[in-house]
MARBASE-106940 format. One record per residue (C-alpha): x, y, z. Coordinates in steps of 0.5 Angstrom, whole numbers, plus 500, padded with zeros to 3 digits. Example, Ala and Ser with C-alpha at 12.3 -4.5 7.8 and 13.67 -1.06 7.14 Angstrom:
% residues 2
525491516;527498514;
% end
This chain:
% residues 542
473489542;474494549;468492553;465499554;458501554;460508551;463505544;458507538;453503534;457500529;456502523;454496518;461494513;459497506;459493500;466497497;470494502;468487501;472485495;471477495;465478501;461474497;466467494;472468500;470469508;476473510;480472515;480477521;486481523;484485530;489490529;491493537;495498534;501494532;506498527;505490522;497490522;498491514;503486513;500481517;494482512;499482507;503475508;495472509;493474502;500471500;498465503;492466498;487467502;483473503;484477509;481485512;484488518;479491523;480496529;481493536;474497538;470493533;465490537;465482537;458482534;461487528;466482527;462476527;457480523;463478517;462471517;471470519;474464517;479465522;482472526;489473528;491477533;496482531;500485536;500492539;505497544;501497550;501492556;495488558;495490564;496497564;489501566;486502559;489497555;485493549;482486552;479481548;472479549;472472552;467470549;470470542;473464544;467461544;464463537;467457534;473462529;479459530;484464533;491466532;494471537;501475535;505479541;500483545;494479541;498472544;498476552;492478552;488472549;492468555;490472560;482472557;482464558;486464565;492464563;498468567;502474563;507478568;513483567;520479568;524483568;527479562;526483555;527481548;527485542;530483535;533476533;532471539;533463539;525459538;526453543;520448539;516442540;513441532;512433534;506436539;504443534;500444528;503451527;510448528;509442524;515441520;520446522;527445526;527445533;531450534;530457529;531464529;524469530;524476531;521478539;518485541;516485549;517486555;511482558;512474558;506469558;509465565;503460565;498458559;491457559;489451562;487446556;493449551;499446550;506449551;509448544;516453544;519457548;526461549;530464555;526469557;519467555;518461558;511460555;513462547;508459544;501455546;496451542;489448544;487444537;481441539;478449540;483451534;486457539;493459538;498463540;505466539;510471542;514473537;512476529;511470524;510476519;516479519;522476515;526475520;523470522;526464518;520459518;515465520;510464513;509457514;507459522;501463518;501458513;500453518;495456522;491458516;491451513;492446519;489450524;483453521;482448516;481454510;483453503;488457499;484459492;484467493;488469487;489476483;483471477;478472483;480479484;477481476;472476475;469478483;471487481;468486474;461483477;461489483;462494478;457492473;452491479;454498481;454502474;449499470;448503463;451509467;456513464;463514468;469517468;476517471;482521471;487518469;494520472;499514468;500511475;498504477;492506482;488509477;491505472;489498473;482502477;481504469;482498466;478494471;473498470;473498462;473491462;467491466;463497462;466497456;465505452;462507459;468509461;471516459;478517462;481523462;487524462;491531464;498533461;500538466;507538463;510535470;512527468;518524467;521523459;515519456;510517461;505521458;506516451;505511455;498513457;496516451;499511446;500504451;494504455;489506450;492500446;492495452;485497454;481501448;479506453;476512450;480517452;481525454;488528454;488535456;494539454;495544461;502545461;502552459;497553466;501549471;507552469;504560471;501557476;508556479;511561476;515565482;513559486;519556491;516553497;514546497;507547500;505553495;507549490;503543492;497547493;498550486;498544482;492542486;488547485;490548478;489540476;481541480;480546474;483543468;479536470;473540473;472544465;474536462;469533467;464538465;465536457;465529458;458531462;456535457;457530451;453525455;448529456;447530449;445522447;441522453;445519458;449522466;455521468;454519475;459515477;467517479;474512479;478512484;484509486;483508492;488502495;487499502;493502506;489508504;483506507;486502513;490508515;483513514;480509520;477504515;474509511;466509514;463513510;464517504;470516501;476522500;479523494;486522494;489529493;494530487;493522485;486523482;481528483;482533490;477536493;472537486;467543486;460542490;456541484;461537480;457530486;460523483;458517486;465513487;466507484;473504488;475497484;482497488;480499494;480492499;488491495;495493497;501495492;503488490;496486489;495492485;500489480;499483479;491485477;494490472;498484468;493480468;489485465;494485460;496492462;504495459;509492464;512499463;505502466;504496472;511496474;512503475;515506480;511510486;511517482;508523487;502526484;505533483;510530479;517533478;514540481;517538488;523535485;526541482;528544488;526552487;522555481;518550476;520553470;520549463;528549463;528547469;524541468;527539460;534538464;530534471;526530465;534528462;538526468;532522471;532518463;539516464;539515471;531510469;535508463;542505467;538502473;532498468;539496465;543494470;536489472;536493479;529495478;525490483;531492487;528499488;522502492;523508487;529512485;527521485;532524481;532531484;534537482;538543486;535548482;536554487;545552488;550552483;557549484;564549481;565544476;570544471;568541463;573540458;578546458;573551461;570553469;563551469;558553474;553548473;546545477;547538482;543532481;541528487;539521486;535518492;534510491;531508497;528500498;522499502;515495503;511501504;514507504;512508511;520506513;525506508;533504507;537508502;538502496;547499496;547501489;554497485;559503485;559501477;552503476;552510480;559512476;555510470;550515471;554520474;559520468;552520463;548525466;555530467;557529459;550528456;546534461;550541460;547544466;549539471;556539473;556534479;551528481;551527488;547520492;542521498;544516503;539518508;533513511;527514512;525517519;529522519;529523512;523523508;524519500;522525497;525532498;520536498;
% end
Protein backbone atom coordinates (compact mmCIF):
# COMPACT_ATOMS: atom_id res chain seq x y z
CA UNK A 1 0.00 0.00 0.00
CA UNK A 2 3.26 2.45 -0.49
CA UNK A 3 1.70 5.00 -2.90
CA UNK A 4 4.60 4.80 -5.94
CA UNK A 5 4.10 4.84 -9.37
CA UNK A 6 7.20 2.47 -9.87
CA UNK A 7 5.45 -0.41 -7.98
CA UNK A 8 5.02 -3.26 -10.49
CA UNK A 9 1.64 -4.50 -12.33
CA UNK A 10 0.19 -6.79 -9.63
CA UNK A 11 0.00 -10.03 -10.37
CA UNK A 12 -3.60 -11.60 -10.31
CA UNK A 13 -3.81 -14.10 -6.83
CA UNK A 14 -3.63 -17.96 -8.13
CA UNK A 15 -6.20 -20.04 -7.57
CA UNK A 16 -3.63 -22.20 -5.25
CA UNK A 17 -3.37 -20.12 -2.83
CA UNK A 18 -7.21 -19.48 -2.07
CA UNK A 19 -7.98 -22.52 -0.27
CA UNK A 20 -11.69 -21.18 1.19
CA UNK A 21 -11.82 -18.31 -2.01
CA UNK A 22 -14.74 -19.59 -3.13
CA UNK A 23 -17.20 -20.17 0.55
CA UNK A 24 -15.03 -17.76 3.56
CA UNK A 25 -13.90 -14.08 2.12
CA UNK A 26 -10.63 -13.82 4.34
CA UNK A 27 -9.62 -11.47 6.57
CA UNK A 28 -6.57 -9.48 5.16
CA UNK A 29 -3.18 -9.08 7.45
CA UNK A 30 -1.33 -6.22 5.78
CA UNK A 31 2.03 -7.42 7.12
CA UNK A 32 4.56 -3.95 7.54
CA UNK A 33 7.35 -6.21 8.18
CA UNK A 34 6.00 -7.18 11.72
CA UNK A 35 8.10 -10.21 13.07
CA UNK A 36 3.97 -11.53 14.29
CA UNK A 37 2.57 -11.38 10.72
CA UNK A 38 1.92 -15.27 10.71
CA UNK A 39 0.97 -15.31 14.15
CA UNK A 40 -1.62 -12.49 13.95
CA UNK A 41 -3.18 -14.87 10.68
CA UNK A 42 -2.53 -17.84 13.21
CA UNK A 43 -4.80 -16.50 16.03
CA UNK A 44 -7.63 -15.30 13.40
CA UNK A 45 -8.03 -18.84 11.92
CA UNK A 46 -8.13 -19.86 15.50
CA UNK A 47 -11.25 -17.55 15.81
CA UNK A 48 -12.29 -19.58 13.03
CA UNK A 49 -12.18 -17.42 10.29
CA UNK A 50 -10.16 -17.83 7.54
CA UNK A 51 -7.62 -15.24 7.37
CA UNK A 52 -4.24 -14.40 4.11
CA UNK A 53 -1.59 -12.09 5.10
CA UNK A 54 -0.51 -9.59 2.30
CA UNK A 55 2.68 -7.77 1.78
CA UNK A 56 2.45 -3.81 2.57
CA UNK A 57 3.47 -3.21 -1.22
CA UNK A 58 0.15 -4.68 -2.39
CA UNK A 59 -1.61 -2.30 -3.88
CA UNK A 60 -5.02 -1.11 -2.41
CA UNK A 61 -6.92 -2.43 -5.91
CA UNK A 62 -4.94 -6.00 -5.07
CA UNK A 63 -6.13 -5.97 -2.17
CA UNK A 64 -9.70 -5.19 -2.45
CA UNK A 65 -9.68 -7.51 -5.74
CA UNK A 66 -9.87 -10.45 -2.66
CA UNK A 67 -13.05 -9.69 -1.64
CA UNK A 68 -11.71 -9.11 2.36
CA UNK A 69 -14.28 -9.47 5.15
CA UNK A 70 -11.95 -7.46 7.21
CA UNK A 71 -7.94 -6.23 7.38
CA UNK A 72 -5.77 -6.11 10.18
CA UNK A 73 -2.92 -3.91 10.19
CA UNK A 74 0.08 -5.82 11.63
CA UNK A 75 2.85 -4.10 13.01
CA UNK A 76 6.31 -3.42 11.86
CA UNK A 77 9.74 -1.68 12.94
CA UNK A 78 9.70 1.44 11.15
CA UNK A 79 8.52 4.76 12.12
CA UNK A 80 5.80 6.44 10.28
CA UNK A 81 7.28 9.48 9.78
CA UNK A 82 10.85 8.18 8.93
CA UNK A 83 11.57 9.11 5.12
CA UNK A 84 10.45 6.07 3.45
CA UNK A 85 8.16 4.30 6.02
CA UNK A 86 5.13 2.23 4.40
CA UNK A 87 1.84 4.37 4.53
CA UNK A 88 -1.65 3.40 4.38
CA UNK A 89 -3.54 4.28 1.37
CA UNK A 90 -6.38 6.96 3.00
CA UNK A 91 -8.52 5.62 0.67
CA UNK A 92 -8.82 2.29 2.04
CA UNK A 93 -10.73 3.62 4.89
CA UNK A 94 -13.37 4.56 2.56
CA UNK A 95 -13.70 1.05 0.97
CA UNK A 96 -16.54 0.11 3.37
CA UNK A 97 -13.79 -2.99 5.09
CA UNK A 98 -13.74 -2.92 8.72
CA UNK A 99 -10.03 -2.39 9.67
CA UNK A 100 -7.74 -3.21 12.78
CA UNK A 101 -4.79 -1.66 13.16
CA UNK A 102 -1.75 -3.26 15.22
CA UNK A 103 1.32 -1.24 16.69
CA UNK A 104 2.87 0.35 13.69
CA UNK A 105 -0.70 -0.32 11.61
CA UNK A 106 -2.48 1.41 14.74
CA UNK A 107 0.17 4.71 14.12
CA UNK A 108 0.04 4.72 10.86
CA UNK A 109 -3.78 4.49 10.39
CA UNK A 110 -3.89 7.62 12.99
CA UNK A 111 -1.72 9.53 11.11
CA UNK A 112 -3.58 8.60 7.52
CA UNK A 113 -7.16 9.94 9.17
CA UNK A 114 -5.83 13.04 10.85
CA UNK A 115 -4.78 11.87 13.76
CA UNK A 116 -1.18 12.87 15.49
CA UNK A 117 1.69 10.23 16.39
CA UNK A 118 4.87 11.89 18.03
CA UNK A 119 8.14 10.40 19.46
CA UNK A 120 7.63 11.20 23.41
CA UNK A 121 10.31 10.24 24.77
CA UNK A 122 8.36 7.56 26.77
CA UNK A 123 9.02 4.22 25.57
CA UNK A 124 7.29 0.95 26.16
CA UNK A 125 8.53 -2.73 25.70
CA UNK A 126 7.32 -5.74 27.48
CA UNK A 127 4.53 -6.30 29.87
CA UNK A 128 2.75 -2.88 30.56
CA UNK A 129 -0.40 -1.97 32.61
CA UNK A 130 -3.82 -1.19 29.86
CA UNK A 131 -5.92 1.47 31.25
CA UNK A 132 -9.51 0.61 29.40
CA UNK A 133 -12.89 1.96 28.93
CA UNK A 134 -14.83 -1.39 27.88
CA UNK A 135 -18.51 0.22 28.74
CA UNK A 136 -17.52 2.55 25.43
CA UNK A 137 -15.77 -0.25 23.20
CA UNK A 138 -16.33 -2.99 21.11
CA UNK A 139 -13.08 -4.36 21.07
CA UNK A 140 -12.88 -4.36 24.79
CA UNK A 141 -16.26 -5.16 25.78
CA UNK A 142 -16.28 -7.58 28.58
CA UNK A 143 -12.92 -7.16 29.80
CA UNK A 144 -11.32 -5.48 33.21
CA UNK A 145 -10.66 -2.12 33.16
CA UNK A 146 -7.05 -2.51 34.19
CA UNK A 147 -5.11 -5.57 32.32
CA UNK A 148 -1.71 -6.41 31.21
CA UNK A 149 -0.66 -6.52 27.39
CA UNK A 150 2.33 -6.62 25.78
CA UNK A 151 3.99 -3.05 24.09
CA UNK A 152 6.77 -2.73 21.49
CA UNK A 153 7.22 1.28 20.47
CA UNK A 154 8.93 4.29 20.65
CA UNK A 155 6.42 6.50 18.75
CA UNK A 156 2.70 7.04 20.72
CA UNK A 157 -0.65 8.35 19.13
CA UNK A 158 -0.68 11.61 21.23
CA UNK A 159 -4.28 12.58 19.56
CA UNK A 160 -6.80 10.10 17.75
CA UNK A 161 -8.23 10.92 14.61
CA UNK A 162 -11.35 13.18 14.61
CA UNK A 163 -14.63 11.00 15.02
CA UNK A 164 -12.81 7.75 16.99
CA UNK A 165 -13.30 7.54 20.29
CA UNK A 166 -10.08 6.98 23.00
CA UNK A 167 -10.93 3.73 24.57
CA UNK A 168 -7.65 2.81 26.82
CA UNK A 169 -4.57 4.13 27.48
CA UNK A 170 -1.33 3.61 29.50
CA UNK A 171 1.34 6.04 31.03
CA UNK A 172 3.39 6.51 28.27
CA UNK A 173 0.56 6.31 25.53
CA UNK A 174 -2.11 8.48 26.01
CA UNK A 175 -4.03 7.29 22.90
CA UNK A 176 -3.60 3.26 23.61
CA UNK A 177 -6.64 2.63 21.74
CA UNK A 178 -9.29 4.18 19.56
CA UNK A 179 -12.40 3.05 17.67
CA UNK A 180 -15.09 4.61 15.29
CA UNK A 181 -17.79 2.07 15.36
CA UNK A 182 -20.23 3.82 13.00
CA UNK A 183 -17.11 3.47 10.04
CA UNK A 184 -16.22 -0.25 11.85
CA UNK A 185 -12.24 1.41 12.25
CA UNK A 186 -10.19 0.22 14.95
CA UNK A 187 -6.75 0.44 16.56
CA UNK A 188 -4.69 -0.78 19.33
CA UNK A 189 -0.83 0.17 20.32
CA UNK A 190 -0.18 -2.89 21.91
CA UNK A 191 -0.19 -6.90 20.27
CA UNK A 192 -3.45 -8.58 21.16
CA UNK A 193 -1.93 -11.75 19.25
CA UNK A 194 0.77 -12.58 21.63
CA UNK A 195 0.07 -14.53 24.80
CA UNK A 196 1.24 -12.10 26.98
CA UNK A 197 -1.58 -10.04 26.52
CA UNK A 198 -4.02 -11.58 28.90
CA UNK A 199 -7.37 -10.70 26.98
CA UNK A 200 -5.48 -10.08 23.57
CA UNK A 201 -7.69 -13.42 21.80
CA UNK A 202 -10.94 -11.68 22.58
CA UNK A 203 -9.52 -8.15 21.20
CA UNK A 204 -9.20 -10.20 17.84
CA UNK A 205 -12.47 -11.98 18.62
CA UNK A 206 -14.11 -8.93 19.11
CA UNK A 207 -12.93 -7.32 16.45
CA UNK A 208 -13.67 -10.00 14.12
CA UNK A 209 -17.20 -10.73 15.40
CA UNK A 210 -18.58 -7.41 17.12
CA UNK A 211 -16.79 -5.19 14.66
CA UNK A 212 -16.55 -6.45 11.33
CA UNK A 213 -19.91 -8.54 11.88
CA UNK A 214 -18.00 -12.12 10.10
CA UNK A 215 -19.00 -15.24 11.23
CA UNK A 216 -16.74 -18.17 12.91
CA UNK A 217 -17.69 -21.11 10.68
CA UNK A 218 -14.09 -21.89 8.84
CA UNK A 219 -13.34 -25.24 10.40
CA UNK A 220 -10.50 -28.13 9.46
CA UNK A 221 -14.37 -29.98 7.70
CA UNK A 222 -14.16 -26.99 5.22
CA UNK A 223 -10.75 -27.21 4.77
CA UNK A 224 -11.29 -31.33 3.19
CA UNK A 225 -14.38 -30.78 1.39
CA UNK A 226 -13.14 -27.39 -0.25
CA UNK A 227 -9.27 -29.38 -1.10
CA UNK A 228 -10.97 -32.18 -2.16
CA UNK A 229 -12.99 -30.15 -4.70
CA UNK A 230 -10.02 -28.16 -5.92
CA UNK A 231 -7.89 -30.82 -6.50
CA UNK A 232 -10.47 -33.07 -8.38
CA UNK A 233 -11.07 -29.83 -10.69
CA UNK A 234 -7.44 -29.62 -10.93
CA UNK A 235 -6.30 -33.35 -11.77
CA UNK A 236 -9.38 -34.68 -13.51
CA UNK A 237 -8.79 -38.33 -14.86
CA UNK A 238 -4.84 -37.51 -14.60
CA UNK A 239 -2.59 -39.43 -12.92
CA UNK A 240 -0.40 -38.03 -9.98
CA UNK A 241 2.30 -38.76 -7.66
CA UNK A 242 3.82 -38.05 -4.73
CA UNK A 243 6.93 -38.45 -2.66
CA UNK A 244 6.14 -39.46 0.43
CA UNK A 245 8.82 -38.84 3.38
CA UNK A 246 6.47 -40.09 6.47
CA UNK A 247 6.33 -36.59 7.78
CA UNK A 248 3.03 -34.53 8.21
CA UNK A 249 3.34 -32.35 5.25
CA UNK A 250 3.56 -34.71 2.64
CA UNK A 251 1.61 -37.01 4.58
CA UNK A 252 -1.60 -35.21 5.07
CA UNK A 253 -1.03 -33.46 1.30
CA UNK A 254 -1.16 -37.41 0.25
CA UNK A 255 -3.99 -38.26 1.88
CA UNK A 256 -5.96 -35.34 0.92
CA UNK A 257 -5.52 -36.13 -2.32
CA UNK A 258 -6.38 -40.00 -2.38
CA UNK A 259 -9.50 -38.79 -0.73
CA UNK A 260 -9.99 -36.59 -3.70
CA UNK A 261 -8.60 -39.30 -6.63
CA UNK A 262 -8.54 -42.46 -5.13
CA UNK A 263 -5.88 -44.87 -7.38
CA UNK A 264 -4.96 -41.84 -9.15
CA UNK A 265 -2.23 -41.38 -6.62
CA UNK A 266 1.09 -43.31 -6.58
CA UNK A 267 2.98 -42.23 -3.67
CA UNK A 268 6.57 -43.18 -3.57
CA UNK A 269 8.05 -43.64 -0.75
CA UNK A 270 12.27 -43.77 -0.59
CA UNK A 271 13.82 -45.72 2.26
CA UNK A 272 17.18 -43.95 2.43
CA UNK A 273 18.32 -45.77 5.59
CA UNK A 274 18.30 -42.13 7.49
CA UNK A 275 14.90 -42.49 9.80
CA UNK A 276 14.39 -43.13 13.25
CA UNK A 277 13.66 -46.77 14.92
CA UNK A 278 10.16 -47.50 13.18
CA UNK A 279 9.14 -44.53 10.94
CA UNK A 280 9.62 -46.44 7.75
CA UNK A 281 6.66 -49.18 9.04
CA UNK A 282 4.76 -46.58 9.71
CA UNK A 283 4.69 -45.33 6.30
CA UNK A 284 4.43 -48.58 4.81
CA UNK A 285 2.27 -50.46 7.33
CA UNK A 286 0.09 -47.55 9.11
CA UNK A 287 -0.42 -45.08 6.39
CA UNK A 288 -1.08 -47.51 3.63
CA UNK A 289 -3.89 -48.96 6.32
CA UNK A 290 -5.31 -45.45 6.85
CA UNK A 291 -5.54 -44.34 3.45
CA UNK A 292 -5.32 -47.49 0.77
CA UNK A 293 -2.81 -45.58 -0.94
CA UNK A 294 -1.01 -47.28 -3.75
CA UNK A 295 2.44 -47.11 -2.68
CA UNK A 296 6.08 -47.47 -4.06
CA UNK A 297 8.81 -48.12 -1.09
CA UNK A 298 12.41 -47.95 -2.72
CA UNK A 299 15.17 -49.58 -0.58
CA UNK A 300 18.30 -47.00 -1.10
CA UNK A 301 19.88 -47.32 2.10
CA UNK A 302 22.90 -49.06 0.55
CA UNK A 303 23.23 -45.76 -2.17
CA UNK A 304 22.69 -42.96 0.47
CA UNK A 305 25.15 -44.58 2.87
CA UNK A 306 28.52 -44.59 -0.21
CA UNK A 307 26.98 -41.58 -0.78
CA UNK A 308 28.09 -40.31 2.44
CA UNK A 309 30.64 -42.35 2.87
CA UNK A 310 33.96 -40.39 3.94
CA UNK A 311 31.72 -37.37 4.08
CA UNK A 312 32.14 -35.07 7.74
CA UNK A 313 30.89 -31.94 6.77
CA UNK A 314 27.49 -30.80 7.44
CA UNK A 315 27.09 -28.93 4.07
CA UNK A 316 28.38 -31.80 1.90
CA UNK A 317 26.34 -34.21 3.43
CA UNK A 318 23.44 -32.45 2.75
CA UNK A 319 24.10 -32.05 -0.50
CA UNK A 320 24.83 -35.61 -1.16
CA UNK A 321 21.49 -36.83 0.33
CA UNK A 322 19.97 -34.38 -1.83
CA UNK A 323 21.49 -35.22 -4.93
CA UNK A 324 21.04 -39.06 -4.26
CA UNK A 325 17.43 -38.82 -3.03
CA UNK A 326 16.75 -36.67 -6.80
CA UNK A 327 18.29 -39.90 -8.32
CA UNK A 328 16.24 -42.44 -6.59
CA UNK A 329 12.92 -40.82 -6.92
CA UNK A 330 13.73 -39.54 -10.63
CA UNK A 331 14.32 -43.53 -11.44
CA UNK A 332 10.87 -44.22 -9.16
CA UNK A 333 9.06 -41.46 -11.10
CA UNK A 334 10.17 -42.59 -14.40
CA UNK A 335 8.62 -46.15 -13.66
CA UNK A 336 5.36 -44.91 -12.09
CA UNK A 337 5.47 -42.70 -15.38
CA UNK A 338 6.23 -45.56 -17.50
CA UNK A 339 3.63 -47.93 -16.06
CA UNK A 340 1.10 -45.29 -16.83
CA UNK A 341 1.98 -44.87 -20.05
CA UNK A 342 1.51 -48.53 -20.70
CA UNK A 343 -2.57 -48.44 -19.79
CA UNK A 344 -2.75 -45.02 -21.88
CA UNK A 345 -2.39 -42.57 -19.11
CA UNK A 346 0.30 -39.47 -18.13
CA UNK A 347 1.47 -38.88 -15.13
CA UNK A 348 1.11 -35.09 -15.04
CA UNK A 349 0.88 -33.91 -11.81
CA UNK A 350 3.39 -33.81 -8.73
CA UNK A 351 2.18 -33.30 -4.53
CA UNK A 352 3.73 -31.12 -2.83
CA UNK A 353 3.79 -30.36 0.78
CA UNK A 354 3.89 -26.96 0.39
CA UNK A 355 2.61 -25.03 4.14
CA UNK A 356 1.80 -21.39 4.31
CA UNK A 357 5.03 -20.28 6.32
CA UNK A 358 6.75 -21.73 3.11
CA UNK A 359 4.96 -19.41 0.82
CA UNK A 360 4.53 -16.16 3.42
CA UNK A 361 8.29 -16.18 3.90
CA UNK A 362 9.04 -16.86 -0.17
CA UNK A 363 7.37 -13.44 -0.91
CA UNK A 364 4.19 -14.97 -1.31
CA UNK A 365 4.97 -17.67 -3.80
CA UNK A 366 4.00 -15.70 -7.31
CA UNK A 367 4.67 -17.76 -9.76
CA UNK A 368 5.71 -21.28 -9.97
CA UNK A 369 6.39 -22.86 -6.89
CA UNK A 370 9.80 -24.25 -5.40
CA UNK A 371 10.05 -27.59 -4.16
CA UNK A 372 11.21 -27.91 -0.95
CA UNK A 373 14.70 -29.43 -0.96
CA UNK A 374 15.30 -32.78 1.08
CA UNK A 375 11.27 -32.64 2.38
CA UNK A 376 10.09 -33.89 -1.02
CA UNK A 377 11.23 -33.77 -4.32
CA UNK A 378 14.56 -30.83 -4.60
CA UNK A 379 15.59 -29.48 -7.66
CA UNK A 380 13.75 -32.87 -10.11
CA UNK A 381 15.74 -32.98 -13.69
CA UNK A 382 14.19 -30.84 -16.69
CA UNK A 383 12.69 -33.37 -18.33
CA UNK A 384 11.08 -35.13 -15.54
CA UNK A 385 7.87 -31.24 -15.54
CA UNK A 386 5.20 -31.80 -13.13
CA UNK A 387 2.32 -29.38 -12.81
CA UNK A 388 2.30 -28.93 -8.63
CA UNK A 389 -0.84 -29.91 -6.83
CA UNK A 390 -0.38 -28.18 -3.45
CA UNK A 391 -3.57 -29.25 -1.10
CA UNK A 392 -1.75 -27.51 2.26
CA UNK A 393 -0.55 -24.61 0.81
CA UNK A 394 -2.75 -21.88 2.53
CA UNK A 395 -2.14 -23.92 6.00
CA UNK A 396 0.07 -23.63 8.79
CA UNK A 397 1.35 -26.43 11.27
CA UNK A 398 -1.25 -26.86 13.78
CA UNK A 399 -3.85 -26.83 11.08
CA UNK A 400 -1.99 -29.41 9.08
CA UNK A 401 -2.58 -31.70 12.07
CA UNK A 402 -6.04 -31.36 12.57
CA UNK A 403 -6.78 -32.10 8.66
CA UNK A 404 -4.72 -35.11 9.02
CA UNK A 405 -6.80 -36.62 12.01
CA UNK A 406 -9.85 -35.68 10.54
CA UNK A 407 -8.66 -37.87 7.64
CA UNK A 408 -8.26 -40.37 9.97
CA UNK A 409 -4.73 -40.42 9.55
CA UNK A 410 -2.26 -42.57 12.70
CA UNK A 411 -1.76 -40.32 15.67
CA UNK A 412 1.85 -41.47 15.30
CA UNK A 413 2.24 -40.06 11.59
CA UNK A 414 -0.14 -36.49 12.28
CA UNK A 415 1.48 -35.81 15.96
CA UNK A 416 5.10 -36.27 14.83
CA UNK A 417 7.43 -34.29 15.71
CA UNK A 418 9.25 -31.77 12.89
CA UNK A 419 12.21 -34.46 11.52
CA UNK A 420 14.87 -32.87 8.99
CA UNK A 421 14.64 -34.22 5.76
CA UNK A 422 17.98 -35.74 5.70
CA UNK A 423 17.01 -37.48 8.74
CA UNK A 424 19.42 -38.74 11.10
CA UNK A 425 22.67 -37.85 8.48
CA UNK A 426 22.94 -34.19 10.10
CA UNK A 427 22.62 -35.82 13.44
CA UNK A 428 25.41 -37.88 13.68
CA UNK A 429 28.13 -35.56 14.09
CA UNK A 430 30.92 -37.00 11.46
CA UNK A 431 30.97 -39.80 9.21
CA UNK A 432 27.43 -41.43 8.37
CA UNK A 433 28.22 -44.87 8.78
CA UNK A 434 25.43 -47.94 9.48
CA UNK A 435 26.95 -48.53 12.96
CA UNK A 436 26.67 -45.35 13.57
CA UNK A 437 23.18 -44.88 12.57
CA UNK A 438 22.16 -48.50 14.49
CA UNK A 439 23.38 -46.68 17.97
CA UNK A 440 21.57 -42.94 17.05
CA UNK A 441 18.26 -44.89 15.92
CA UNK A 442 18.80 -46.67 19.93
CA UNK A 443 19.36 -44.01 22.00
CA UNK A 444 16.66 -41.67 20.32
CA UNK A 445 14.09 -44.81 20.74
CA UNK A 446 14.61 -44.67 24.46
CA UNK A 447 14.77 -40.87 24.74
CA UNK A 448 11.14 -40.80 22.12
CA UNK A 449 9.95 -43.91 24.26
CA UNK A 450 10.27 -42.00 28.05
CA UNK A 451 9.36 -38.46 26.90
CA UNK A 452 6.02 -40.00 25.06
CA UNK A 453 5.67 -41.76 28.74
CA UNK A 454 6.03 -39.37 30.83
CA UNK A 455 3.14 -37.25 28.73
CA UNK A 456 5.62 -34.27 28.01
CA UNK A 457 4.95 -34.51 24.17
CA UNK A 458 2.79 -31.80 23.45
CA UNK A 459 5.26 -30.21 25.76
CA UNK A 460 7.80 -30.28 23.11
CA UNK A 461 8.63 -28.71 19.53
CA UNK A 462 11.11 -31.60 19.03
CA UNK A 463 13.78 -33.28 20.81
CA UNK A 464 17.14 -34.54 18.18
CA UNK A 465 18.83 -36.79 19.86
CA UNK A 466 22.52 -36.11 18.48
CA UNK A 467 25.34 -38.22 18.37
CA UNK A 468 28.99 -36.94 18.94
CA UNK A 469 30.39 -39.50 16.59
CA UNK A 470 33.89 -37.89 16.01
CA UNK A 471 34.50 -37.59 20.18
CA UNK A 472 35.02 -40.05 22.81
CA UNK A 473 35.23 -39.51 26.66
CA UNK A 474 36.14 -41.71 29.68
CA UNK A 475 33.65 -43.58 31.13
CA UNK A 476 33.69 -46.33 33.53
CA UNK A 477 30.86 -49.31 33.17
CA UNK A 478 30.86 -52.19 35.28
CA UNK A 479 34.46 -53.08 36.29
CA UNK A 480 36.17 -51.73 33.34
CA UNK A 481 37.23 -48.26 31.58
CA UNK A 482 35.39 -47.46 28.50
CA UNK A 483 35.89 -44.90 25.83
CA UNK A 484 32.32 -44.52 24.66
CA UNK A 485 30.37 -41.83 22.33
CA UNK A 486 28.05 -38.79 23.82
CA UNK A 487 24.65 -38.39 23.09
CA UNK A 488 23.22 -34.96 23.26
CA UNK A 489 19.88 -34.46 23.80
CA UNK A 490 18.21 -31.28 22.60
CA UNK A 491 14.45 -30.63 23.49
CA UNK A 492 13.56 -27.45 22.67
CA UNK A 493 9.81 -25.72 22.98
CA UNK A 494 8.43 -23.47 20.12
CA UNK A 495 5.48 -22.11 17.98
CA UNK A 496 7.45 -21.86 14.84
CA UNK A 497 10.93 -22.84 14.81
CA UNK A 498 12.05 -19.49 13.88
CA UNK A 499 12.98 -18.77 18.06
CA UNK A 500 13.10 -21.58 20.25
CA UNK A 501 13.45 -22.27 24.22
CA UNK A 502 15.13 -25.23 25.26
CA UNK A 503 12.35 -27.22 27.01
CA UNK A 504 12.76 -27.53 31.61
CA UNK A 505 12.53 -31.25 31.51
CA UNK A 506 11.68 -32.89 35.08
CA UNK A 507 15.00 -34.08 36.39
CA UNK A 508 13.42 -37.84 36.79
CA UNK A 509 12.56 -37.84 33.04
CA UNK A 510 16.35 -36.69 32.02
CA UNK A 511 18.00 -39.11 34.74
CA UNK A 512 15.76 -42.08 33.25
CA UNK A 513 16.96 -41.64 29.68
CA UNK A 514 20.58 -41.25 30.80
CA UNK A 515 20.53 -44.28 32.88
CA UNK A 516 18.59 -46.23 29.61
CA UNK A 517 20.57 -45.31 26.70
CA UNK A 518 24.17 -45.66 29.10
CA UNK A 519 22.85 -49.24 30.18
CA UNK A 520 20.97 -50.39 27.17
CA UNK A 521 23.49 -48.49 24.26
CA UNK A 522 27.18 -50.14 24.71
CA UNK A 523 28.54 -47.43 22.54
CA UNK A 524 27.51 -44.43 24.62
CA UNK A 525 28.99 -43.81 27.97
CA UNK A 526 27.86 -40.18 28.83
CA UNK A 527 24.58 -38.22 27.84
CA UNK A 528 24.76 -34.64 28.09
CA UNK A 529 21.27 -31.96 27.53
CA UNK A 530 21.63 -28.61 25.26
CA UNK A 531 20.38 -25.98 27.16
CA UNK A 532 21.19 -23.34 24.45
CA UNK A 533 18.13 -21.16 22.67
CA UNK A 534 17.40 -20.33 19.62
CA UNK A 535 19.20 -17.31 18.34
CA UNK A 536 22.16 -18.02 19.02
CA UNK A 537 22.00 -21.81 18.72
CA UNK A 538 20.24 -23.31 15.77
CA UNK A 539 17.75 -26.51 16.95
CA UNK A 540 19.66 -28.74 14.97
CA UNK A 541 23.35 -29.10 15.25
CA UNK A 542 24.01 -29.64 12.10
Amino acid sequence: MIEESSLPPEPAPRDAERLAGQAHRPVLVVDFGAQYAQLIARRVREAGVYSEIVPHTTSLDGMLARNPSGMILSGGPASVYADGAPQIDPALFEAGVPVLGICYGFQAMARALGGEVARTGLREYGATGLRTRPERSTLLAGQPGEQPVWMSHGDSVVAAPPGFAVTASTDAAPVAAFEDGSRRLFGVQWHPEVKHSAHGQQVLVNFLTKGAGIAQDWTTGNVVEEQVARIRAQIGDGRVICALSGGVDSSVAAALVQRAVGDQLTCVFVDHGLLRAGEAEQVERDFVAATGVRLTVVDAEDRFLRALAGLTDPEAKRKAIGREFIRVFEDAAREVVADAGAHGDEVRFLVQGTLYPDVVESGGGEGTANIKSHHNVGGLPDDLQFELVEPLRTLFKDEVRAVGRLLGLPEAIVGRQPFPGPGLGIRIIGEVTRDRLDTLRAADLIARTELTAAGLDDEIWQCPVVLLADIRSVGVQGDGRTYGHPIVLRPVSSEDAMTADWTRLPYDVLARISTRITNEVPEVNRVVLDVTSKPPGTIEWE
